[in-house]
DOVOPA-20765 format. One record per residue (C-alpha): residue in three letters; x, y, z. Coordinates in nm, 4 decimals, padded with zeros to 6 digits. Example, Ala and Ser with C-alpha at 12.3 -4.5 7.8 and 13.67 -1.06 7.14 Angstrom:
BEGIN
vexlum:ala | x:01.2300 | y:-00.4500 | z:00.7800
vexlum:ser | x:01.3670 | y:-00.1060 | z:00.7140
***
This chain:
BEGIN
vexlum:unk | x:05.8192 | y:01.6580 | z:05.7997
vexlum:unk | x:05.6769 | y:01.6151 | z:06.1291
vexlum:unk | x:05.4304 | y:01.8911 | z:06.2335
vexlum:unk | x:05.0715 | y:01.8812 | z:06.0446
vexlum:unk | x:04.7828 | y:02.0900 | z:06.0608
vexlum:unk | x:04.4752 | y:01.8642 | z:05.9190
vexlum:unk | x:04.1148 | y:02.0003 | z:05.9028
vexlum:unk | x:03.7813 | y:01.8882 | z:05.9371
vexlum:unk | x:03.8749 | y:01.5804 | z:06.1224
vexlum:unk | x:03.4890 | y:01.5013 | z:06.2916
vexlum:unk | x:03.4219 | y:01.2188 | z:06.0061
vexlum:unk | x:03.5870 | y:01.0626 | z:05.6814
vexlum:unk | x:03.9075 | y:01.1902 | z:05.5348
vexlum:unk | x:03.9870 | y:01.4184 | z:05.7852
vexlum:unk | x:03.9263 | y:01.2135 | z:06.0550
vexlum:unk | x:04.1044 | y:00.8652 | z:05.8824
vexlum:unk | x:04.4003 | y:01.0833 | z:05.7762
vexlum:unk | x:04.4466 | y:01.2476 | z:06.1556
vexlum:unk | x:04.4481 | y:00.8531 | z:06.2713
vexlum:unk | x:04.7079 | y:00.7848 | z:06.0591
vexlum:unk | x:04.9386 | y:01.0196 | z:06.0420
vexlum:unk | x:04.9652 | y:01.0179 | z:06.4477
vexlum:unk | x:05.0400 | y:00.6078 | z:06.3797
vexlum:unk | x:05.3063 | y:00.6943 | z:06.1935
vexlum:unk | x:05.4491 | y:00.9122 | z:06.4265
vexlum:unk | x:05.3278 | y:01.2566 | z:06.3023
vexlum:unk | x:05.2636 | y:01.5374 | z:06.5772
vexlum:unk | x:04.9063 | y:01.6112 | z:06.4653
vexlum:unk | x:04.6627 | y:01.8830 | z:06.5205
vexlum:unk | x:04.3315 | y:01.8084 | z:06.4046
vexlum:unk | x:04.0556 | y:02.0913 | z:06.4067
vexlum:unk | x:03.6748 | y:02.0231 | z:06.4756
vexlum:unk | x:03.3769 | y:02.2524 | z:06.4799
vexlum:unk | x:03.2489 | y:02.0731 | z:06.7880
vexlum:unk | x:03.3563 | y:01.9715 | z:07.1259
vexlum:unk | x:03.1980 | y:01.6377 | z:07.1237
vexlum:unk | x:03.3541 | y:01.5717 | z:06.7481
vexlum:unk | x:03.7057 | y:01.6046 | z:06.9751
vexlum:unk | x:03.6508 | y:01.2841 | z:07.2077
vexlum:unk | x:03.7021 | y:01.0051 | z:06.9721
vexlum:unk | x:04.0262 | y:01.1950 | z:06.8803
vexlum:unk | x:04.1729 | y:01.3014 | z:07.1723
vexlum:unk | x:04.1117 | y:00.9515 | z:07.3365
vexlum:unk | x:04.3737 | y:00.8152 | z:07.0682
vexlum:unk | x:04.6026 | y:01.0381 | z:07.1880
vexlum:unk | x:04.5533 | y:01.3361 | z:06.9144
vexlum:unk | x:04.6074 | y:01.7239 | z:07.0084
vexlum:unk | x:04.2405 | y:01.8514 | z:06.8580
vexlum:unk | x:04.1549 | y:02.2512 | z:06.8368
vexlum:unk | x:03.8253 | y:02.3836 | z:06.7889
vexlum:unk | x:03.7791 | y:02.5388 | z:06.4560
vexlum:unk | x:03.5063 | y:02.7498 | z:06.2556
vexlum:unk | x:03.6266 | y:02.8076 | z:05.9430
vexlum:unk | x:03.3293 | y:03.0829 | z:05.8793
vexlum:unk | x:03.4864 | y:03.2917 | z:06.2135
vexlum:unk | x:03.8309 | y:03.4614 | z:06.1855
vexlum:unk | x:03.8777 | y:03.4821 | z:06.5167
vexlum:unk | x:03.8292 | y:03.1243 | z:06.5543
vexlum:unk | x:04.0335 | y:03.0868 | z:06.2590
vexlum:unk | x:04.3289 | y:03.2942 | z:06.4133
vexlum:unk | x:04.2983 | y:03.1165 | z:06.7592
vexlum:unk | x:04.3648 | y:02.8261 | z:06.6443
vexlum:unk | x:04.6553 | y:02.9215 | z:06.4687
vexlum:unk | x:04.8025 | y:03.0391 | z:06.7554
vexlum:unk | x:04.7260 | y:02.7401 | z:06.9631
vexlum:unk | x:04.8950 | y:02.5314 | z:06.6715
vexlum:unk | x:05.2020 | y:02.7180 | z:06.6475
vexlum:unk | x:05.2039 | y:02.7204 | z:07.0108
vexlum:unk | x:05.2047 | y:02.3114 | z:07.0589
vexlum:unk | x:05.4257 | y:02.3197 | z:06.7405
vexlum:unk | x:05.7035 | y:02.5224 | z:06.8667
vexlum:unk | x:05.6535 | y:02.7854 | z:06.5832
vexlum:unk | x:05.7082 | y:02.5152 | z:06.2931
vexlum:unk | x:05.3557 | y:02.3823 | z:06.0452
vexlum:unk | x:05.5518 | y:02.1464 | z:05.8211
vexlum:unk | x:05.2449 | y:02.0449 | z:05.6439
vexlum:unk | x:04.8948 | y:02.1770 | z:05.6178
vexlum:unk | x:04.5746 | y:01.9367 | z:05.5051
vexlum:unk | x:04.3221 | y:02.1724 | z:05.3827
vexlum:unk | x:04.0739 | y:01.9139 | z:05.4253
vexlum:unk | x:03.7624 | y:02.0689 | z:05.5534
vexlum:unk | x:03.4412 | y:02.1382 | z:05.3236
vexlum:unk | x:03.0593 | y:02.0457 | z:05.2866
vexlum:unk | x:02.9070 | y:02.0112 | z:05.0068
vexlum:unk | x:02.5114 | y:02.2014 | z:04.9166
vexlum:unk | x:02.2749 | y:02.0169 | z:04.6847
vexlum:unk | x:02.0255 | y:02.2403 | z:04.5049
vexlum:unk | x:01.9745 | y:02.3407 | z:04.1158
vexlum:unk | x:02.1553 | y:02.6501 | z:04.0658
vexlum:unk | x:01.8367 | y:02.8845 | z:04.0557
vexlum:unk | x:01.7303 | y:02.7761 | z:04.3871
vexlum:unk | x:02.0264 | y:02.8908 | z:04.5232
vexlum:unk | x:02.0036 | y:03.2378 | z:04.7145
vexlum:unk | x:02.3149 | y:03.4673 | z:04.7429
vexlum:unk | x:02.3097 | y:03.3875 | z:05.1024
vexlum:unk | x:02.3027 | y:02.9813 | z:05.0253
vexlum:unk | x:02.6305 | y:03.0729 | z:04.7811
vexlum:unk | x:02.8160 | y:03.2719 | z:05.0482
vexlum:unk | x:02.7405 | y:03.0521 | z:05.3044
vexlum:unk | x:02.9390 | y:02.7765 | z:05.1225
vexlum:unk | x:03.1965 | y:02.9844 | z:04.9745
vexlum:unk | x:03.2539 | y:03.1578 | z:05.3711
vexlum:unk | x:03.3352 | y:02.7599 | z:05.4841
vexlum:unk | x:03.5008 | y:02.6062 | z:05.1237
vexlum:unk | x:03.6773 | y:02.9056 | z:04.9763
vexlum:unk | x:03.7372 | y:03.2191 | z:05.2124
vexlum:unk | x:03.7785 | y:03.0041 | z:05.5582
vexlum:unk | x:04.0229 | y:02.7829 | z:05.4002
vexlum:unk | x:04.2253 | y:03.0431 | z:05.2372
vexlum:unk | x:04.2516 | y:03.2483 | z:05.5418
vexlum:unk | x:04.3795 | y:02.9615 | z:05.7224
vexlum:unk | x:04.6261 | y:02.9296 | z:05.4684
vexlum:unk | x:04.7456 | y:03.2685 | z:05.4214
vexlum:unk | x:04.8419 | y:03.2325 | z:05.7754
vexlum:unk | x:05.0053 | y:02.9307 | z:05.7668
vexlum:unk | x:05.1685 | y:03.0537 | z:05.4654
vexlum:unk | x:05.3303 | y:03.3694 | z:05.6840
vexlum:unk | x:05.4592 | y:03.0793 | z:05.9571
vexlum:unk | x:05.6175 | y:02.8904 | z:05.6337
vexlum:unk | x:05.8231 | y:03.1731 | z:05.4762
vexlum:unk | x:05.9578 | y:03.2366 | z:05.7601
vexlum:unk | x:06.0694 | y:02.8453 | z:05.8332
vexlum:unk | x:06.1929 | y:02.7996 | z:05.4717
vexlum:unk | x:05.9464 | y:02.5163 | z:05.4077
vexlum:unk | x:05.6212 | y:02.3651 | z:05.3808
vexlum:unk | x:05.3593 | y:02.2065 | z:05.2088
vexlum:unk | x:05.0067 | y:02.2510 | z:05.1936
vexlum:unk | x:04.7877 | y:02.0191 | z:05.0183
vexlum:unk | x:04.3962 | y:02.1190 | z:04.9213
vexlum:unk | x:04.1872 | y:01.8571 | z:04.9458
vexlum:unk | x:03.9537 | y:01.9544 | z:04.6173
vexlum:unk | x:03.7376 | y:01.6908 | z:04.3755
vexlum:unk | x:03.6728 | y:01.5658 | z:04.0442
vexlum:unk | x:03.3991 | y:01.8570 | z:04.0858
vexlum:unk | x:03.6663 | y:02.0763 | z:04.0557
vexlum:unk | x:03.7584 | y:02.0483 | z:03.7163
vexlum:unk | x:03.4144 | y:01.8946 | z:03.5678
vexlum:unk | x:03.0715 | y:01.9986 | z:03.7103
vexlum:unk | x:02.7526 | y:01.7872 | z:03.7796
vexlum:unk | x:02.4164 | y:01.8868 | z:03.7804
vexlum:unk | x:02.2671 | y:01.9949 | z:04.1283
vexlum:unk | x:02.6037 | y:02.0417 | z:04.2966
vexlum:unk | x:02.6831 | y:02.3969 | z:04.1661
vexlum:unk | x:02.7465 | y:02.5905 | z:04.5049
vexlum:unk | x:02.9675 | y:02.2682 | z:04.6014
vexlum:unk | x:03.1265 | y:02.2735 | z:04.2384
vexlum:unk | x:03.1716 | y:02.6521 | z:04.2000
vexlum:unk | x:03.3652 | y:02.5947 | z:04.5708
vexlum:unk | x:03.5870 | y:02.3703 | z:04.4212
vexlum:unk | x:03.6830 | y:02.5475 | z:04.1011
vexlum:unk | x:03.7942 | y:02.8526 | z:04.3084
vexlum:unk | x:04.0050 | y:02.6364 | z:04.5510
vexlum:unk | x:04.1663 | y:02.4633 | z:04.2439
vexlum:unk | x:04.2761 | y:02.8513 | z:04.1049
vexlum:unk | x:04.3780 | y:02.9721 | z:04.3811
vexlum:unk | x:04.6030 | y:02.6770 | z:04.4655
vexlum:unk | x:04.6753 | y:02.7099 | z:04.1101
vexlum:unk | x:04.7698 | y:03.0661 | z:04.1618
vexlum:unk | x:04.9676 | y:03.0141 | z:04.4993
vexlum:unk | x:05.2119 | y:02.7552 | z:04.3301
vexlum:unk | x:05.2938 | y:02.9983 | z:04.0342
vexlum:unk | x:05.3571 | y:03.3212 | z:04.3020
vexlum:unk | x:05.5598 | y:03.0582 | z:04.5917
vexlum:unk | x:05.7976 | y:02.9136 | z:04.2464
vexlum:unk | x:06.1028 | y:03.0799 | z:04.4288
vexlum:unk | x:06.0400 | y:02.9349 | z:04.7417
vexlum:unk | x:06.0537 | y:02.5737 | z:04.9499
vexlum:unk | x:05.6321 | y:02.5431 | z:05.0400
vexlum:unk | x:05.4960 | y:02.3327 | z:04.7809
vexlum:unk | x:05.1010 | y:02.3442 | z:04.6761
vexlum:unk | x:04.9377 | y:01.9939 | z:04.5993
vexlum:unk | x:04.5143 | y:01.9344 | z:04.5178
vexlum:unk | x:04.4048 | y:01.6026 | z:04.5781
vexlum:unk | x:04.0744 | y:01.5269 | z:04.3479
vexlum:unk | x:03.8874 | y:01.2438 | z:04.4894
vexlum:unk | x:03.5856 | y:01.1198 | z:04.3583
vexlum:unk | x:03.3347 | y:00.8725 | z:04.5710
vexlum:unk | x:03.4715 | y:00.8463 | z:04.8869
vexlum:unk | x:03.3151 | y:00.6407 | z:05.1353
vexlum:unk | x:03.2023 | y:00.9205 | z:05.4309
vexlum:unk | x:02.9679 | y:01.1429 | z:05.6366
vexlum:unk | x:02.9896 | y:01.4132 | z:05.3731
vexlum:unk | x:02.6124 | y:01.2608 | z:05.1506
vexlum:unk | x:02.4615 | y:01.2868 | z:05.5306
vexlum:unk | x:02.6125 | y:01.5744 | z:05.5489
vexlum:unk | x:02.5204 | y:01.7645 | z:05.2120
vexlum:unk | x:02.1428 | y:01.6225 | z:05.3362
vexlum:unk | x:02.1348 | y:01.8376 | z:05.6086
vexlum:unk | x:02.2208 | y:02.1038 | z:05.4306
vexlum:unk | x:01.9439 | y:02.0546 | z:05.1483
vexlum:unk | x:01.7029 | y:02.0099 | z:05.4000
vexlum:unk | x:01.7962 | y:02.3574 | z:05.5581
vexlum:unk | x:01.8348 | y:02.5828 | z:05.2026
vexlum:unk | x:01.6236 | y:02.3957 | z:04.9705
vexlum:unk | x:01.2288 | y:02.4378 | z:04.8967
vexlum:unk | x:01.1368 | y:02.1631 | z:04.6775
vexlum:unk | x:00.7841 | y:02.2267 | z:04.6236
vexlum:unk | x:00.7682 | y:02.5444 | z:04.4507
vexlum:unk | x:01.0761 | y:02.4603 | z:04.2581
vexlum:unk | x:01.1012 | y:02.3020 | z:03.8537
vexlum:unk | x:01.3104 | y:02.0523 | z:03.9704
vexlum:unk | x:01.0807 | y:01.9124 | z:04.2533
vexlum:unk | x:01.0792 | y:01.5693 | z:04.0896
vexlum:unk | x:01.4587 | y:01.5493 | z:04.0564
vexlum:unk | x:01.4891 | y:01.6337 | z:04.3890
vexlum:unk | x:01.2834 | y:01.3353 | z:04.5120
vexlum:unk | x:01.4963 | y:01.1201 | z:04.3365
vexlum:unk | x:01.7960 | y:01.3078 | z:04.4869
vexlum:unk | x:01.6658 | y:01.2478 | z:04.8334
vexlum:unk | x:01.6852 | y:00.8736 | z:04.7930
vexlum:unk | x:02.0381 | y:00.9164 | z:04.6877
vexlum:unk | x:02.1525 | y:01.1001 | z:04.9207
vexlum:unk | x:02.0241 | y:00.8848 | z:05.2457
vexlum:unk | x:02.1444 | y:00.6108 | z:05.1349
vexlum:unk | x:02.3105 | y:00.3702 | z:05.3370
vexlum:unk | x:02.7414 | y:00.2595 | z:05.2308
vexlum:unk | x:02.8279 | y:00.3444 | z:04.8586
vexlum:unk | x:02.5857 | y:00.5303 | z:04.6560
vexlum:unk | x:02.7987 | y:00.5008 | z:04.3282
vexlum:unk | x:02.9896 | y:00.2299 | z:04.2033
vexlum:unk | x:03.3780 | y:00.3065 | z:04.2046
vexlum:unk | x:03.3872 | y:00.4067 | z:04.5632
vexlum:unk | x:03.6774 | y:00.3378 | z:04.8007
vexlum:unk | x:03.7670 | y:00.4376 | z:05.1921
vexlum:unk | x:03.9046 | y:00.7213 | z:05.2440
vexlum:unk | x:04.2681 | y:00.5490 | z:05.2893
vexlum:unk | x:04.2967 | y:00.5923 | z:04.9230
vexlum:unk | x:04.3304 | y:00.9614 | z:04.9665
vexlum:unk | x:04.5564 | y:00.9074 | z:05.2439
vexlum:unk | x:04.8034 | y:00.7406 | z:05.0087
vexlum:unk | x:04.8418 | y:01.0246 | z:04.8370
vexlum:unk | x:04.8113 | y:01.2849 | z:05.1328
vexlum:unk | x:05.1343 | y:01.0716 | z:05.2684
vexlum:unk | x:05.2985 | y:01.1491 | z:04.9074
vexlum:unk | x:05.2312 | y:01.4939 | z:04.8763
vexlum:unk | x:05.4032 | y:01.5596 | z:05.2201
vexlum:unk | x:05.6954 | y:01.2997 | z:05.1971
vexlum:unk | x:05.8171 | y:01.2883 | z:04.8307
vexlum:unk | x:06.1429 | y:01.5375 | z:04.7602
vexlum:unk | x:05.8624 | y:01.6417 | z:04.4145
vexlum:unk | x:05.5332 | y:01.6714 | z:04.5350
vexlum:unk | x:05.2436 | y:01.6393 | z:04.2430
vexlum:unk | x:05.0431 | y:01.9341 | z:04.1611
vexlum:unk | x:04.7654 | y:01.7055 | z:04.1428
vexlum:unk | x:04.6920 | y:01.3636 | z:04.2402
vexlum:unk | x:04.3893 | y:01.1473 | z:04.1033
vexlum:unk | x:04.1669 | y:00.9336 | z:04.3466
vexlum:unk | x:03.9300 | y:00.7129 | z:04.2352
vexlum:unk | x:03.8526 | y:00.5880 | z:03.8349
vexlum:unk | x:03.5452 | y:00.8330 | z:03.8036
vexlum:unk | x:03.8286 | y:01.1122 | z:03.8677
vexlum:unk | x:04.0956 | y:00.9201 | z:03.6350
vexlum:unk | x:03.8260 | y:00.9115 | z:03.3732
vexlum:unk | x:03.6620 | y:01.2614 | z:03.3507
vexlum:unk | x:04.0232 | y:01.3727 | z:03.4180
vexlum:unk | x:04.0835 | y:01.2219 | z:03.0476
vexlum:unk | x:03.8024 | y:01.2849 | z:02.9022
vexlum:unk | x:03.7874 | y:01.6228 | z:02.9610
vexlum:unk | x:04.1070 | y:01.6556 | z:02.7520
vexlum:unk | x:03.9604 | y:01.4649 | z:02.4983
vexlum:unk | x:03.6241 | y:01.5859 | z:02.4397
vexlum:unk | x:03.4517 | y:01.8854 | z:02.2877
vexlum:unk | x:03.2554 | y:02.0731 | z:02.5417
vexlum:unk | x:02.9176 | y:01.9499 | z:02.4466
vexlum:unk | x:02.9789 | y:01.6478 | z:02.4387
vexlum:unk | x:03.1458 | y:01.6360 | z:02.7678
vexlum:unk | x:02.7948 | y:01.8225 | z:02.8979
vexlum:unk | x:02.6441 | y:01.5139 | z:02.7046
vexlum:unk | x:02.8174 | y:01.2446 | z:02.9019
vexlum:unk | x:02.7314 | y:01.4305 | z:03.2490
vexlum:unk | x:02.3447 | y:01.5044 | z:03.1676
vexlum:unk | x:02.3330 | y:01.1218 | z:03.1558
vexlum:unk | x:02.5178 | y:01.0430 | z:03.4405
vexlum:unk | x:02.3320 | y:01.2851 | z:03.6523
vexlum:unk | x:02.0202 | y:01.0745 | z:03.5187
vexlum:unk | x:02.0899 | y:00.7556 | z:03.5763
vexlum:unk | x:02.2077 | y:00.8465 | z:03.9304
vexlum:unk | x:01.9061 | y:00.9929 | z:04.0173
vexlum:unk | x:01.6790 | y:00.7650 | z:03.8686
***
């Protein structure tokens, strides 16, 4: 397993698991949105491609440039790009939902469709989602970013029942904190979409600003993002790939109690931890 396709590799995960995949002697391709997000890449030696996960065309050039510098072979690809979109639910317009989905859900799986035509015809592959513990539990003021994740987790889901007969293997990785660009990120993003003053959750949202701009961890449990790297490296070396793999104790724990719990008073436990973190 040499060749890997890794996206969203401007900041965090993407970026840490492009670094160290080349160290160990992976031929990487990591994709960017922006030129300038290329330099710190391609000064470490790392083949970067240009890629805009909301444009077809952008997401078919890039194909073509990878299986170009590949030689016609994607051994593995890291679904890794994704934003995140704070708002309560009912101040989120259709056009705020599709935007997210376009990026999270329909760029991704176009990308992978395509990478899944390059596969069968190899005999092998894996592709690994990068997902979240939002993907199987929800949290208040996340739900574009949540609803995202749920959809990437079925269709994965889906992909690894309908490939059974064949040798490209489907893997989610569920992190929870993580330390990265992506609060900064999800920021931005509330700045642009959300109207706090006219909306019934104006005084959660304060609270939610502070949160989200600040500095290092903003939850306890956090680790680097080499911790999903450990299990990136797993899902594309073991001979039996998990179909999931657990990062962080936040995940390990709603993970369980999820199984464990009736539904209200799982929504009981995350009401209060969507309190106390925006206190």
């Amino acid at each position: 397993m040499k060749n890997i396709l890794i996206t969203g590799c401007s900041t965090g995960i993407g970026l840490c698991a492009a670094k160290v995949l080349h160290q160990q002697g992976y031929n990487v391709i990591a994709t960017v949105r922006k030129p300038q997000d290329a330099k710190q890449l391609t000064e470490l030696g790392i083949t970067t491609v240009i890629l805009e996960l909301t444009d077809s065309q952008s997401i078919i050039d890039a194909i073509v440039f990878s299986l170009k510098h590949f030689d016609n072979r994607i051994d593995a690809l890291f679904n890794n790009a994704a934003y995140g979109q704070p708002g309560a639910v009912e101040d989120l317009s259709r056009d705020v939902l599709r935007e997210q989905f376009e990026t999270n859900v329909f760029g991704t799986q176009e990308l992978t469709n395509l990478v899944i035509a390059q596969m069968r015809q190899q005999n092998h592959g894996r592709i690994i989602y990068n997902s979240s513990v939002l993907g199987f539990v929800s949290m208040a003021y996340r739900g574009a970013y949540n609803a995202s994740k749920y959809a990437i987790e079925a269709l994965a889901d889906t992909l690894r029942l309908e490939l059974h007969n064949t040798n490209i293997h489907i893997s989610l990785i569920e992190p929870g904190p993580i330390l990265s660009q992506f609060r900064a990120n999800a920021f931005a993003k509330y700045q642009q979409h959300i109207t706090k003053e006219n909306s019934a959750h104006r005084d959660t949202y304060l609270a939610m600003e502070q949160r989200l701009n600040k500095k290092g961890a903003a939850v306890p449990f956090t680790l680097p993002p080499e911790a999903v790297i450990k299990k990136l490296l797993h899902a594309i070396e073991s001979n039996k790939p998990q179909i999931r793999y657990y990062v962080t104790f936040p995940t390990y724990l709603f993970g369980f109690l999820k199984r464990l719990l009736p539904h209200r008073w799982l929504d009981w436990v995350l009401i209060r931890v969507a309190k106390n973190e925006n206190k």
